[in-house]
N, C-alpha and C positions, 0 to 999 in steps of 0.2 A: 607208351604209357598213357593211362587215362586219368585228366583230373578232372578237378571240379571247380568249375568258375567262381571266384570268389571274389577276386576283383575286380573293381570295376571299368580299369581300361583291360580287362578278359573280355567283360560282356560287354562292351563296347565291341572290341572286336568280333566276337560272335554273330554282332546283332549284323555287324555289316557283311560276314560270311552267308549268315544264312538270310539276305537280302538278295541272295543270287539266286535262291531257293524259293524265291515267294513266299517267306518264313519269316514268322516275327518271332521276340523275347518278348514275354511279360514278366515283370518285374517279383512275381511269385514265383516262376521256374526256376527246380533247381537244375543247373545245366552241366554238362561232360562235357570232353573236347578231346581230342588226339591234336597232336601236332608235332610236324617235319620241318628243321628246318628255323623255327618261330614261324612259322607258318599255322595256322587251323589247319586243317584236311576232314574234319570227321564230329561231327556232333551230335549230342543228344540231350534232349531236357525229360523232364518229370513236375506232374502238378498233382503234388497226392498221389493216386493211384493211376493216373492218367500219363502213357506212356507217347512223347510228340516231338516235334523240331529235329526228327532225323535227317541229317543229311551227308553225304557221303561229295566229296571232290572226284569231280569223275576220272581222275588220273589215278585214281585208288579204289575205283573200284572191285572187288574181285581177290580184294583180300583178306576177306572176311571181317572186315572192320566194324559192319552191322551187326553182326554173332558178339562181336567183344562189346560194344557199346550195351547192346541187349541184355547181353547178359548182366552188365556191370548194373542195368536200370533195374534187373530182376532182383539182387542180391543186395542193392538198397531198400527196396520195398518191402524184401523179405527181412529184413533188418531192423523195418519200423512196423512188424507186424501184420502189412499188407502180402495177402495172398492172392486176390483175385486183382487182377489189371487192365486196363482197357487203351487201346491205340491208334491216334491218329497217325494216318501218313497217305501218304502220296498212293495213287492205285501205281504206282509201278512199283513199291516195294513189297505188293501183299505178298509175294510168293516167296518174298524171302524171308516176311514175319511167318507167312504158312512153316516153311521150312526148320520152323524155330516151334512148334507148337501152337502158335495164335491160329484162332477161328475167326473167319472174315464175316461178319456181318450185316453190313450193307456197304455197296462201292456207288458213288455216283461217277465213275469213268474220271475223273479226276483226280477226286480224297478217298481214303476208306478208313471204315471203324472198323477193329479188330478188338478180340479178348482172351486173355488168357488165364490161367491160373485157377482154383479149384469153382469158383461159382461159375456157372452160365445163365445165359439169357434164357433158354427153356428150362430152368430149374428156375429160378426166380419168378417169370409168368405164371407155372404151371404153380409155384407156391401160392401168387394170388390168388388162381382160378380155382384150387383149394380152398381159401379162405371165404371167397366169397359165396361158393357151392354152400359150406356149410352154417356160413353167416343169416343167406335167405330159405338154407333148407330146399334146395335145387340140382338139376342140371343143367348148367349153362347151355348145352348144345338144344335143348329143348324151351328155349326164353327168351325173349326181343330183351337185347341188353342195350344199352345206351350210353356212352361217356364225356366229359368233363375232363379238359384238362385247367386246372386253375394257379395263379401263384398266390392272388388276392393281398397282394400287401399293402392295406388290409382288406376284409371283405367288405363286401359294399352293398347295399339292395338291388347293386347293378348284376354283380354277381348272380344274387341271390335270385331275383327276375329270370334268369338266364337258366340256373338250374332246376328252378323254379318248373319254366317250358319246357324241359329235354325231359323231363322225369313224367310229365305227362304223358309224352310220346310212344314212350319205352314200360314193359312192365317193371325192368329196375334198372338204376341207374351207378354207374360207378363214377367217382369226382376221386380226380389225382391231384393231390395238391405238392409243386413243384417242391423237393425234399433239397434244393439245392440250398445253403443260406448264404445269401447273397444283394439282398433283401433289407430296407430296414424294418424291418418284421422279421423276428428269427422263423425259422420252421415250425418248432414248437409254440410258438404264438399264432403262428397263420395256421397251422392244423385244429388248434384249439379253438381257433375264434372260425373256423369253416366244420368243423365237428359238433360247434355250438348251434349257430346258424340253421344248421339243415336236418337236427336229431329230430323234428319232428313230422320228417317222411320218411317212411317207413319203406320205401323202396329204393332208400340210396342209403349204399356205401361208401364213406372217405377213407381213403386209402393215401398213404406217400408214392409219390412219383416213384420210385427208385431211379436208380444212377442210368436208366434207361430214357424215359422221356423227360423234354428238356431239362439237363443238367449240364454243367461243366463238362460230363464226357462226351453229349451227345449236342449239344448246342448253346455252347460260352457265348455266342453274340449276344443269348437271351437278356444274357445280365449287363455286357457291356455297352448295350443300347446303339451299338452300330451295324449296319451290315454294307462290308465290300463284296466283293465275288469271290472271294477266299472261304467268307463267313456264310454265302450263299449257298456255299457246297453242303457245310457243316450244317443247315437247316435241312438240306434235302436227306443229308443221312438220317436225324433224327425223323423225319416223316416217313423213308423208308425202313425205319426201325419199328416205327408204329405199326407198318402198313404189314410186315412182314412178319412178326411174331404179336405183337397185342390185339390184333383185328382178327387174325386166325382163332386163335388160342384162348380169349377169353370173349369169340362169339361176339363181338361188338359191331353192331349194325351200324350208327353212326356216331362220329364223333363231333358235338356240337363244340362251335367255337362263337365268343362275340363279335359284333361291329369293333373298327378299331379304327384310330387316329395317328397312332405311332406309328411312324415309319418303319422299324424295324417290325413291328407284328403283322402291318398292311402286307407286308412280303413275306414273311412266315404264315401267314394267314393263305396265300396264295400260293406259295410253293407245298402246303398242306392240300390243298383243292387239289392241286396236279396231280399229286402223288395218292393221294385218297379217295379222290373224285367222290362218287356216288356214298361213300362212307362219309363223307364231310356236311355237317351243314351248319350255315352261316345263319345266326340269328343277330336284326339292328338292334344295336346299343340303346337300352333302355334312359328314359330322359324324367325328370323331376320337374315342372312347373317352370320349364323350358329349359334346364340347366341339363347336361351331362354326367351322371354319375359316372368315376370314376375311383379307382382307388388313387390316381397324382394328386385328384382335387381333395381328396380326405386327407391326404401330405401335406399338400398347400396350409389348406386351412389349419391342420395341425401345428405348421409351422410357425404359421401367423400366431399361435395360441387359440385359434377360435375352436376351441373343445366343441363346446356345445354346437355349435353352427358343423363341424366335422361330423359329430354320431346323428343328426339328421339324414346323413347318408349311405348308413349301415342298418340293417338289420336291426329292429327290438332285441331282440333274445343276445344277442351280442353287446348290445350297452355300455352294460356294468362292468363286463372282463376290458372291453377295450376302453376305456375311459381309465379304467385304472393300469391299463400298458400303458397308456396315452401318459400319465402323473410320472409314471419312470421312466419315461424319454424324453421329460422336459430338459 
């Protein structure tokens, strides 16, 4: 029988099951369990549409325990709506999510992203490469295109500096701004206030990340500001996601990234290099009358209350919108 973790000496137990797995719980997962015995044997979680934390007691293997967990993850989701789903797990299980309908997407020999259910990743690309064909009145395949990936929470003239030089470079430029919200900047504030920002070049389109580049499905570290070697995997998928459908597919020559000081993006900055090489390029973090703009120090400052002292390090054109976010997040 399969339940559903609800208490919390369950997930207690869970958490130290799948400790044996190299497998954590977070506290949002909603998690499944078989068990023999009072024993666990067999687990599975869900985060949103995000299908993870399989693990199977290798005494039971071979009993189809993955097909019933899978299925039970499928027929929740479809419960709440969700029809397209996405999968981490172990590269020793793709063959058995293969054998279940899932499409494998990128493996670094360790973890793999998989997905299933009615969207795909070349339906969702080839919708952008759409959009933006008929946005600059183009064919991508005949154009130096150039991208941006940003989360900007909020935007900052460091930013803006940065996409500022890539748009030079390139005859158009696409800027993704991360669709994850996760953020204290919702999405729809950081797309507005990076939509604001940049409306007056005329050779770049903002566009949302989708649940493709970094996102919860494709790399959770982004947001929880750590990276162990677990988490190191999960970067390299998302950079082999990049590398493998958005660089083909919407013709993208390079993908500029900034200078960085965090720890976790100095290493996704680098395992981006590896995986992108000659597609990658690193421009230094632009500086103010020796100070670092950043979007933390725009937080800071905001936090301290110093408004005024904060939008000195944003964009004109951006101002007035974020000064009055700024009033509704005091």
């Amino acid at each position: 029988m399969i339940k559903q973790a609800l208490l919390e000496k369950e997930k207690q137990r869970i958490e130290v099951f799948l400790s044996n797995f190299d497998l954590g719980l977070s506290y949002r997962d909603e998690t499944y369990f078989i068990e023999e015995e009072n024993q666990i044997i067999a687990t599975i979680s869900l985060d949103g549409h995000i299908i993870k934390g399989l693990a199977i007691d290798e005494s039971y293997r071979g009993l189809n325990l993955t097909g019933e967990l899978v299925s039970e993850a499928i027929r929740v989701m479809t419960s709440k709506g969700l029809y397209s789903y996405h999968v981490f797990t172990k590269s020793i299980y793709t063959d058995i999510f293969q054998s279940l309908g899932f499409r494998l997407l990128a493996d670094t020999g360790k973890v793999a992203f998989m997905e299933g259910g009615i969207d795909t990743i070349d339906s969702v690309v080839n919708g952008i490469k759409k959009r933006i064909e008929v946005h600059f009145g183009i064919e991508l395949s005949k154009h130096d295109i150039g991208c941006v990936v940003v989360n900007c929470n909020p935007m900052t003239l460091g930013h803006y500096q940065l996409i500022e030089k890539a748009s030079k470079e390139h005859e158009f430029l696409i800027v993704f701004v991360v669709e994850t919200d996760e953020s204290v900047f919702t999405f729809k504030e950081r797309f507005s206030l990076v939509y604001l920002g940049l409306k007056e070049f005329h050779n770049i389109l903002v566009l949302p990340s989708t649940s493709y580049i970094v996102s919860k499905s494709t790399f959770p570290s982004y947001f929880l500001k750590e990276l162990d070697e677990r988490e190191r995997e999960h970067a390299k998928l998302d950079a082999l996601i990049f590398m493998n459908y958005f660089i083909p597919l919407l013709n993208i020559k390079k993908r500029h990234v900034g200078g960085e000081t965090d720890l976790v993006m100095v290493a996704y900055n680098q395992i981006l290099k590896d995986t992108l090489k000659d597609h990658l390029q690193a421009i230094e973090r632009f500086t103010e009358a020796g100070v670092t703009i950043s979007a933390s120090l725009v937080r800071k400052l905001m936090k301290e209350q110093k408004y005024d002292e904060a939008l000195r390090y944003v964009p004109k054109a951006i101002r007035p919108l974020l000064k009055g976010i700024m009033m509704e997040k005091k």
